[in-house]
C-alpha positions in Angstrom: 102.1 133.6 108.7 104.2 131.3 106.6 102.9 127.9 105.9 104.8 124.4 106.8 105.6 124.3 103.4 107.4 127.5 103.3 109.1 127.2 106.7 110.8 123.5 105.2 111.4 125.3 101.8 113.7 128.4 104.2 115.3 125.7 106.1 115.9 123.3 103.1 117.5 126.6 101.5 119.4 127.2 104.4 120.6 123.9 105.2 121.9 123.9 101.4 123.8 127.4 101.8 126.0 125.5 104.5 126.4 122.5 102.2 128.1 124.9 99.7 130.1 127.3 101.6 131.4 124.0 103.6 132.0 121.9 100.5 134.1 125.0 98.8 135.7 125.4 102.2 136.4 122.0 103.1 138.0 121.6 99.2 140.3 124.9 100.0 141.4 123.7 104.0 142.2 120.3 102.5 144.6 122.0 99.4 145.9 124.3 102.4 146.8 121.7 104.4 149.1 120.1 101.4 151.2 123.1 100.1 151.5 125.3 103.2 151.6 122.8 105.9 153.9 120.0 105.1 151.6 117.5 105.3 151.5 116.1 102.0 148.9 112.7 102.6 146.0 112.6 100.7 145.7 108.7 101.6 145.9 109.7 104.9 143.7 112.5 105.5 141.0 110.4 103.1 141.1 107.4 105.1 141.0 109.5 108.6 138.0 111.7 107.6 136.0 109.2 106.3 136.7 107.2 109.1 135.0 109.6 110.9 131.8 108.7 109.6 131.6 106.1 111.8 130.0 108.6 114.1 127.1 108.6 111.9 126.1 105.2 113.7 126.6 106.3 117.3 124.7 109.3 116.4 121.8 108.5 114.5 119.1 107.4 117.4 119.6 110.9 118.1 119.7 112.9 114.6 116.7 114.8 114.4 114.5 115.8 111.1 112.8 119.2 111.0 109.4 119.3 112.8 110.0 117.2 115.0 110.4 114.2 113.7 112.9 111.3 114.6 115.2 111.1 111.6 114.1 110.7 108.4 112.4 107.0 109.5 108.9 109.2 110.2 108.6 110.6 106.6 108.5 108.6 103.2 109.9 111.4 100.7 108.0 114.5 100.0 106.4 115.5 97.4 107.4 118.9 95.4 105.2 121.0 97.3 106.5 120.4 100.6 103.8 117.9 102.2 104.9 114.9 103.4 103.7 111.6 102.9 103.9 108.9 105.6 105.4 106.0 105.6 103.5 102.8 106.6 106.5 100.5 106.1 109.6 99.4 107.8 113.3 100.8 106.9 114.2 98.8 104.1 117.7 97.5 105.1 120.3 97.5 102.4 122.3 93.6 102.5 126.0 94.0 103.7 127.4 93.1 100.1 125.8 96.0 99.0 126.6 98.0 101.9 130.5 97.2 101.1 130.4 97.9 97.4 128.7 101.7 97.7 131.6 102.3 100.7 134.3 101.1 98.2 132.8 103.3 95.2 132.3 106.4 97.8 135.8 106.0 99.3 137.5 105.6 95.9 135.3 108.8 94.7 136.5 111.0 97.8 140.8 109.5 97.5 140.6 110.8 93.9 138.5 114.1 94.7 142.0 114.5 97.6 144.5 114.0 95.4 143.5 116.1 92.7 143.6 118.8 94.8 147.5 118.3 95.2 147.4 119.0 91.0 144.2 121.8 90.4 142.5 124.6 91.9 139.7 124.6 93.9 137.4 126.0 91.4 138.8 124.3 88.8 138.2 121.0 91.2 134.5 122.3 91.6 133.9 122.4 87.6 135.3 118.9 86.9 133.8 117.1 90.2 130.4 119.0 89.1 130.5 116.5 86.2 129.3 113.7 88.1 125.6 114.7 86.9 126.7 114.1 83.3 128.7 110.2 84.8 125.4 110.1 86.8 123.1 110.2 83.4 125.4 108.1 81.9 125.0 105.5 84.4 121.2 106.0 85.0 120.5 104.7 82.1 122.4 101.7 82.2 121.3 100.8 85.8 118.5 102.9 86.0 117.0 102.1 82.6 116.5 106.2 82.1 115.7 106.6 78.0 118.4 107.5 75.9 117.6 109.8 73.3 116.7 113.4 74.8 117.7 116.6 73.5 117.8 118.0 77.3 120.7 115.3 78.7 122.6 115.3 75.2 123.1 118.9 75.1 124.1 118.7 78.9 127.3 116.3 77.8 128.0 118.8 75.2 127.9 121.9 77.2 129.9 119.6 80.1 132.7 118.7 77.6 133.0 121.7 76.2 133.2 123.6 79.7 135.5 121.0 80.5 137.7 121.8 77.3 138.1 125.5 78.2 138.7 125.1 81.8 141.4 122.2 80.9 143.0 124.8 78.3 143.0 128.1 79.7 144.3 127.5 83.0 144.1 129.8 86.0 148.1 131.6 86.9 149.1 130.7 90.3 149.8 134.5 91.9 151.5 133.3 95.7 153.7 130.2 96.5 150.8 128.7 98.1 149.2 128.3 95.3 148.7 124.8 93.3 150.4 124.1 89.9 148.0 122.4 87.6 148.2 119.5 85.4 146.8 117.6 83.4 146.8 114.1 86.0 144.8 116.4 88.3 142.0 116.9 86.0 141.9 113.5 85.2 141.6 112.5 89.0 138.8 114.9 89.1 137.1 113.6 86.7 137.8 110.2 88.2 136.4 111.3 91.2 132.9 112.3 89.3 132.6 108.8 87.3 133.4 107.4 90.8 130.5 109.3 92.4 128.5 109.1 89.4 128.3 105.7 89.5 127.5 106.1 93.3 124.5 108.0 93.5 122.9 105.8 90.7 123.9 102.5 92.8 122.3 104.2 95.9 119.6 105.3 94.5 119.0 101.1 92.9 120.6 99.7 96.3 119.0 102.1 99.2 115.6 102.9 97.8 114.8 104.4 101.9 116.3 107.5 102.8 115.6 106.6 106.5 118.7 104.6 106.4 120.6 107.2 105.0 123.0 108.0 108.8 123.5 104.3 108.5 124.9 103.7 105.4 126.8 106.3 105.2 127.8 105.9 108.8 128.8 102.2 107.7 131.1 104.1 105.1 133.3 104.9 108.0 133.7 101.3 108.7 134.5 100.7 104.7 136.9 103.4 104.9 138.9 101.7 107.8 138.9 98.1 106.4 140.3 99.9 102.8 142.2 102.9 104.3 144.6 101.2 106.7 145.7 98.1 104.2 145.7 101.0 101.5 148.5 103.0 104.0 150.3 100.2 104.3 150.8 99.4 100.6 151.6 103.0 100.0 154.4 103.2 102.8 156.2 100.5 101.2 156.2 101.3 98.3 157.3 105.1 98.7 154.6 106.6 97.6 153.0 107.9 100.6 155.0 107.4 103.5 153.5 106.9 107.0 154.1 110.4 109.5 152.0 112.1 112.2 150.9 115.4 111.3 151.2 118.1 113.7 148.7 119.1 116.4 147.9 122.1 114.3 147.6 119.9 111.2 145.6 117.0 113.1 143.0 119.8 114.5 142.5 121.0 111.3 142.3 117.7 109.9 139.8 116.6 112.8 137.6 119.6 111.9 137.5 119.0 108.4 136.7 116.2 108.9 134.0 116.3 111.2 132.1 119.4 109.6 133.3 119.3 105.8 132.6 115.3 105.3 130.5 113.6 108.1 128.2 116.9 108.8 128.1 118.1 105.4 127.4 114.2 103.9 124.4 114.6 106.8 123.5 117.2 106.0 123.3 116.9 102.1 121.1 114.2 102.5 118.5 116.4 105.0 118.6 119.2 102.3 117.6 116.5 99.7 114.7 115.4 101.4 113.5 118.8 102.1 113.8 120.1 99.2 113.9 117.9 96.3 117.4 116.1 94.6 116.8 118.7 91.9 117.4 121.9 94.0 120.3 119.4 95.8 121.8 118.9 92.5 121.3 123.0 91.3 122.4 124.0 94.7 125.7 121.6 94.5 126.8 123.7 91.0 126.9 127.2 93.1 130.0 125.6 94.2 131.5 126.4 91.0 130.9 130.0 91.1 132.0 130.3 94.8 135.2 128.6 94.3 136.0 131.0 91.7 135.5 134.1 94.2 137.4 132.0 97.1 140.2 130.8 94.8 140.1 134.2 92.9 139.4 137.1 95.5 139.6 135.5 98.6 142.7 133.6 99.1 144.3 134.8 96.2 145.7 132.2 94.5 145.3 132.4 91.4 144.0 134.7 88.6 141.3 133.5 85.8 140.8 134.7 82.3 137.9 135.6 81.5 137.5 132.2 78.7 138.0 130.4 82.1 134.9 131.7 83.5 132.6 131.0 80.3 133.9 127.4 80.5 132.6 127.0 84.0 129.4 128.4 83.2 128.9 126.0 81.0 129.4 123.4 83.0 126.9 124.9 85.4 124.2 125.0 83.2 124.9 121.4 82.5 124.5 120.1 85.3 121.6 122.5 86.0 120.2 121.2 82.6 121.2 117.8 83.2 119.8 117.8 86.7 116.3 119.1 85.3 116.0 116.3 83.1 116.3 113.7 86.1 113.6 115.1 87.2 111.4 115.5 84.8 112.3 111.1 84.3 111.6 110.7 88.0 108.6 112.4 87.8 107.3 110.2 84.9 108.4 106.9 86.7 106.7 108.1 89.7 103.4 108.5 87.9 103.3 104.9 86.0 103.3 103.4 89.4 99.9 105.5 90.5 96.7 103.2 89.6 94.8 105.4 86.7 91.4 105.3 88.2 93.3 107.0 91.5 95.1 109.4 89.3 93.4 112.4 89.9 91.7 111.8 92.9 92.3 113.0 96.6 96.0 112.2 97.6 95.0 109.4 100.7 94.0 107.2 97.4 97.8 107.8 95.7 99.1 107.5 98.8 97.7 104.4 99.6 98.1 102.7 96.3 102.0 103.7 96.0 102.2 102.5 99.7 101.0 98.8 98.4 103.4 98.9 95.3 106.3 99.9 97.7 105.6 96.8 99.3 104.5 94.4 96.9 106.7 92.1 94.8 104.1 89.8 92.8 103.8 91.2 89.4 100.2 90.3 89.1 98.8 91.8 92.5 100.8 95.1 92.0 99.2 95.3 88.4 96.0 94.1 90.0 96.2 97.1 92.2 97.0 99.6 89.7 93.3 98.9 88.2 91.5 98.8 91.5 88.5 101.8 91.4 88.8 104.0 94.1 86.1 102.5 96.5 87.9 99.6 96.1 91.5 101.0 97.2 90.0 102.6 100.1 88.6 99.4 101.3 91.7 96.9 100.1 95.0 99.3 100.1 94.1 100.3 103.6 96.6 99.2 106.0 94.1 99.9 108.7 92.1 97.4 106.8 94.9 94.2 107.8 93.3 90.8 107.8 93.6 89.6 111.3 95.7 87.2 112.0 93.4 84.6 114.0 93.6 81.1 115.9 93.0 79.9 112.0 95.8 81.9 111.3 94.7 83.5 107.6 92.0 83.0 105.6 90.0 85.3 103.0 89.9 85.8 99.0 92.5 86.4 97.2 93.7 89.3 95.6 95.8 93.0 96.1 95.2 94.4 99.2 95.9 94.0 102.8 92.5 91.8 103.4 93.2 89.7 101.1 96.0 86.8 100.7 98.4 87.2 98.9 102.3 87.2 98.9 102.8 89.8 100.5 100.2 89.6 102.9 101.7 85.4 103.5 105.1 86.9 103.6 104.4 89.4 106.7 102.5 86.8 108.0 105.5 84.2 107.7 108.0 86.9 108.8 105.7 87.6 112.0 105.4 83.6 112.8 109.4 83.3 112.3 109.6 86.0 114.6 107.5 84.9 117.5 108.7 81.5 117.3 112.4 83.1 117.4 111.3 85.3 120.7 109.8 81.8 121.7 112.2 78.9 121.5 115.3 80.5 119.7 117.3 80.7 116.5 119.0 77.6 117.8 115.8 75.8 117.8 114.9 77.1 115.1 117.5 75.6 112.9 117.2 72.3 114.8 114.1 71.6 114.6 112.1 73.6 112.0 109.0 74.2 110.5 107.0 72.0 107.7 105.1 74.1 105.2 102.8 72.4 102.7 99.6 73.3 100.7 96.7 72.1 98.5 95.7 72.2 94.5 94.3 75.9 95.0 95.0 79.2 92.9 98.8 80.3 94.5 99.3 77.8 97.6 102.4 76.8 95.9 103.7 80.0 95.6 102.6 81.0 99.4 104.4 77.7 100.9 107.6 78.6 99.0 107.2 82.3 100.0 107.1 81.4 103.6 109.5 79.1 103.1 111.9 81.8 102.1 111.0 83.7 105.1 112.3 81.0 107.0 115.2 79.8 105.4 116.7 83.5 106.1 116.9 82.6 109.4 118.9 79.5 109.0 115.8 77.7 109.8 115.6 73.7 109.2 112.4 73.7 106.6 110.6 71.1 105.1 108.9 71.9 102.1 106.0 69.3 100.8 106.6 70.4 97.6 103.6 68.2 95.8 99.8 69.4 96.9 99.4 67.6 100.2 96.3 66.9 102.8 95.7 69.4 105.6 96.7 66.6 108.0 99.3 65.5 107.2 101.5 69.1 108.2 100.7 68.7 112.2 101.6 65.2 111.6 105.1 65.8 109.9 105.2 68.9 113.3 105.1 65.7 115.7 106.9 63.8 113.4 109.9 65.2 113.3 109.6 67.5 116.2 109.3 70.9 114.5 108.1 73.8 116.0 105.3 74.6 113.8 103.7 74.3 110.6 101.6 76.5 107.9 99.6 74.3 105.6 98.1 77.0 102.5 94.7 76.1 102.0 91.2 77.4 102.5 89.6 73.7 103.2 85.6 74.1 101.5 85.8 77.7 100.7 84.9 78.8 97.3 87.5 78.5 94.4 89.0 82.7 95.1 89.4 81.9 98.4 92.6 80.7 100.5 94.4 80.5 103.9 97.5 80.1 106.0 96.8 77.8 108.3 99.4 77.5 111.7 99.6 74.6 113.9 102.0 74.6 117.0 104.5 72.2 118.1 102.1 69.7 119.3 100.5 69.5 115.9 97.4 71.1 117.2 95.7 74.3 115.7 97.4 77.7 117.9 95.0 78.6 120.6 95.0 82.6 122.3 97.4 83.9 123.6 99.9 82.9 120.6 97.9 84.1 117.4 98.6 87.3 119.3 102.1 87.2 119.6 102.3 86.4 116.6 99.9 89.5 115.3 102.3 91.5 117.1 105.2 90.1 115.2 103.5 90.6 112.2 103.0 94.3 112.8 106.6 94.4 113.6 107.3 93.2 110.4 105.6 94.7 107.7 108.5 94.9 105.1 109.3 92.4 103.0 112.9 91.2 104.3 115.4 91.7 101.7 117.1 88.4 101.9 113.8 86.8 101.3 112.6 88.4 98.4 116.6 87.0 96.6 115.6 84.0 97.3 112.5 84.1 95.4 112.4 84.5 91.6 109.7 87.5 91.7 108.4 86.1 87.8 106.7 83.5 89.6 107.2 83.8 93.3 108.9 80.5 94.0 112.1 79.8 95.3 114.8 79.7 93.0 116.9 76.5 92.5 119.9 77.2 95.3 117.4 78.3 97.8 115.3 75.1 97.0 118.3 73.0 97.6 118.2 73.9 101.4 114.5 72.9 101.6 113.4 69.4 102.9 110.9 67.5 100.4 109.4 65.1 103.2 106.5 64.4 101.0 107.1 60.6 101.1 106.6 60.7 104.6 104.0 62.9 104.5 101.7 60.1 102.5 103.6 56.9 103.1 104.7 57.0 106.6 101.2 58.9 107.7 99.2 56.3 105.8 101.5 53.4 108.0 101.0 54.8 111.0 97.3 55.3 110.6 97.3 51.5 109.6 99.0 50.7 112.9 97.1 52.8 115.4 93.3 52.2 113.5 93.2 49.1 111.2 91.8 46.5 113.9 90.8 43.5 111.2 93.0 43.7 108.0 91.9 40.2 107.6 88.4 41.2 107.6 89.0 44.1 105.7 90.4 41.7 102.6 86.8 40.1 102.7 84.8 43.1 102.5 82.2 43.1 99.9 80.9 46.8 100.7 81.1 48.9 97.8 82.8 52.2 98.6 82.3 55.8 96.1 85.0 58.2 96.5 85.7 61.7 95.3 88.0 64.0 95.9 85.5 66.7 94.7 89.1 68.3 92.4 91.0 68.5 96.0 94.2 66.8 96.8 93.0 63.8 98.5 93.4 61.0 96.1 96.3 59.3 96.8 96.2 59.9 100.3 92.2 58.2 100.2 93.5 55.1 97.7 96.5 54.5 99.7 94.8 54.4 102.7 92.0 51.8 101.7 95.0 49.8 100.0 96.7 49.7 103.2 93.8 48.7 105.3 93.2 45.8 102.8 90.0 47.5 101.3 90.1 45.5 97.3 90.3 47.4 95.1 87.5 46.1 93.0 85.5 47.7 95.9 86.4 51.2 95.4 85.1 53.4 92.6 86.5 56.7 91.8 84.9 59.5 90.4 86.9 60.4 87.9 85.9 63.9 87.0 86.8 65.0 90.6 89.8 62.8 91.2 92.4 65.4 90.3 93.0 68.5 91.5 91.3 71.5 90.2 91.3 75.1 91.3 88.7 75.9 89.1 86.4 73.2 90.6 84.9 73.2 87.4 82.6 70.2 88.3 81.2 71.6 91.2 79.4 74.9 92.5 80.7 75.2 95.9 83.5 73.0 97.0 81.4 71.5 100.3 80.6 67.9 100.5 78.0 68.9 102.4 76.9 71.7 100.5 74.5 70.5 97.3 
């Protein structure tokens, strides 16, 4: 009986079989339509097929992956052998900008593959759009950061240009009126058309790292397409060189169809064969359009006849991209290992799994290297996502550290992104932006960079969010919540615990601690909202994790009112005899025991009329320290 593996290796080959014979086909219908039908519109017939694409959104609640599954949103990409490895995270969705820019590259890519065909055969076509794997190198090591110097890609450019030479010089005779005269400008489109989709695939690969949003973005191509096309008709009307006409019925059905099964299906179904297969046997199976356009163009149709010079230049370029597409690999490969911890390497694939789920996730340089050294007991028990901290009435508190039990950005960031969330479902985005949230935090290891992580969470909402942005007192966040009549707070702190430990500590909008049933709404949330959002993580400079300047510059600093106007209102609702108080001859000993309590403490005493000649500070705890290098255990009332 054959194994899973085998069954998705047959349908993987099968799926790619139809790529082929519909891409070859699709290239020939198209070329049809222009010399035997009168319909002469490359513009036109680009912009209404990849308008098309748009069906990709309606559609794509409903596309179905192999086994079973939903769409490719159920399975993270699968290893060589065929076994797939789940994913424990959340689509990652591409921004809009980004969105745009890969629609403009693909729709430029697919005008210039169209009009080509007005100027070369279709297997001619095939060889020169098959050099988008040599554009694709070229590009992946700009963007990519692929090495440079490797015998494997070099030799593929020289076999490529070389192919390209002898197809470019010995051209194919056309043998009917039907078929195409070639030229020089249609080589050069094709090419275009490569570089063009070269430059794709590398940007998509960098922009859309989660092939579960593949029906999406491609489906938002057809949107692209639409915004580009119709201006682009336009221009060309008026200026003669494509002029606006309706085709025939005959012409738009075969237009429709094309359209339909040799760009939106096949794109679909390009994408399926990938991730059932691998993006080398995509890339190898692509090239067998080169010798199937041959027999179409040659033996089929008839069009034209090809020496035998012709043929040894398209080989060539097949085993380019075959060569060139091997090499990826191998690079892929390589990049895929550095990111697996050493002491996992090796061991049973839940431990791999587990640690290149944390890295997909984690953007703090020093956790994700932290991770990578973690022994295997230790993976198991922090890189579990089974293992979450809980999210509790005290919100979050535990050591520090990579993992999912411990705090750290990423762990604050779901956190944040689960509070935004609840407190959206809650009061509103209106509200939200309004009214706000105050984050603060104290003198410990990475509070600064967890308030200015959740800060960014916020701020992608359009929140209002004041940012204490020098180490402040616990109290004084639910007092700047009432204060200016926010709808929560998160004050990053872990009060007496030991110097490795910290928190994220929520209070409602009535300043007090949150009380059951909201920490579980807002557990819920969290679990909703495992991935770091994209728009967060750009407002962040990832060296340090802290917001960069721009983002900064939306923040509120209320810091002055977090000592000032606390410490006055203190003095107005508590000081009873300020007169008395100038008198006193009590001799008071204060520490802040390396905490962030000083100049809230000193300001305080000044305000209530304490002299100062009666106050003593200890100086060697006055300052913060996250070290707390003076004292064992941070606890007054620990010894």
């Amino acid at each position: 009986m054959a194994t899973s593996a085998t069954r998705r290796m047959l349908l993987g080959l099968a799926v790619m079989a139809v790529v082929v014979i519909t891409f070859v086909a699709s290239g020939a219908v198209i070329q049809l339509i222009f010399t035997s039908g009168d319909y002469d519109k490359p513009v036109a017939l680009t912009v209404y097929s990849l308008t098309l694409s748009v069906l990709l959104l309606a559609c794509r609640n409903y596309i179905h992956m192999p086994d079973g599954q939903e769409n490719p949103a159920e399975t993270s990409l699968l290893t060589e052998s065929g076994t797939a490895v789940p994913a424990e995270k959340e689509p990652t969705w591409p921004k809009r900008r980004l969105v745009w820019a890969l629609g403009a590259m693909w729709f430029a890519s697919q005008l210039t593959y169209n009009i080509s065909l007005k100027y070369t055969s279709v297997a001619t076509n095939s060889s020169l759009s098959s050099c988008s794997s040599v554009f694709t190198f070229i590009f992946s090591i700009v963007l990519l950061r692929y090495p440079l110097c490797r015998a494997a890609p070099i030799s593929a450019v020289l076999m490529c240009v070389l192919g390209v030479l002898i197809t470019a010089l010995n051209r194919p005779s056309p043998k009917t009126d039907l078929a195409v005269q070639e030229n020089i400008l249609g080589d050069c489109l094709a090419l275009g058309s490569a570089c063009c989709y070269g430059l794709f695939t590398c940007c998509l690969k960098l922009w859309v790292p989660d092939e579960r949003m593949v029906a999406y973005v491609f489906g938002m191509f057809g949107v692209v397409a639409f915004a580009l096309g119709v201006p682009l008709l336009a221009l060309c009307h008026v200026t003669g060189l494509e002029a606006l006409a309706l085709p025939t019925w005959g012409q738009f059905g075969a237009m429709t169809a094309n359209a339909v099964l040799g760009s939106v299906a096949s794109d679909y179904l390009l994408s399926v064969a990938v991730i059932l297969l691998s993006p080398l046997s995509a890339a190898v199976g692509l090239s067998l359009t080169i010798p199937l356009s041959l027999v179409v163009d040659s033996t089929i149709l008839g069009l034209h006849s090809f020496k035998g010079v012709y043929t040894l230049g398209s080989a060539l370029v097949f085993g380019a991209v075959v060569l060139i597409s091997w090499d990826t690999y191998n690079i892929d490969l390589e990049k895929e290992a550095e990111v697996v911890s050493p002491q996992a390497r090796g061991q049973e694939e839940p431990l791999v799994r587990a640690v290149n789920n944390w890295l997909s996730l984690d953007f703090d340089k020093n956790t994700r290297k932290e991770a990578q050294e973690l022994s295997p007991e230790q993976v198991e028990d922090r890189l579990n996502p089974d293992h979450r901290m809980e999210f509790g009435t005290a919100g979050l508190r535990g050591e520090m550290g990579a993992g999912f039990n411990r705090i750290n950005c990423l762990t604050v960031m779901q956190a944040a992104q689960g509070l935004c969330m609840q407190l959206i479902e809650k009061f509103g985005e209106d509200a939200l932006s309004q009214r706000g949230v105050v984050f603060g935090y104290d003198g410990r290891h990475n509070s600064r960079q967890f308030a200015h992580v959740a800060s960014a969470v916020f701020l992608t909402k359009g929140a209002k969010v004041y940012l204490i942005d020098k180490t402040s007192v616990t109290p004084s966040n639910p007092f700047l919540i009432v204060h200016f009549h926010a709808l929560a707070g998160g004050q990053m702190t872990a009060s007496h615990n030991p110097k490795q430990y910290n928190g994220f500590k929520v209070y409602g909008d009535n300043g007090a601690q949150i009380i059951p049933p909201v920490d579980s709404e807002i557990e819920a949330k969290i679990a909703d909202n495992l991935t770091p959002w994209e728009d967060a993580l750009n407002m962040l400079d990832l060296d340090t994790c802290l917001l960069k300047a721009d983002a900064q510059s939306k923040t509120i600093d209320p810091y002055d009112d977090a000592l000032y106007t606390y410490i006055e209102q203190m003095y107005h609702e508590l000081c009873r005899f300020p007169d008395l108080n100038k008198e006193c001859n009590l001799k008071f000993v204060y520490t802040a025991m390396q905490g962030v309590g000083l100049p809230f403490a000193t300001g305080l005493l000044d305000k209530f009329g304490i002299p100062k000649s009666c106050v003593s500070i200890v100086e060697a705890q006055a300052h913060p320290d996250p070290e707390f290098s003076t004292v064992a255990f941070p606890n007054p009332e620990e010894k």
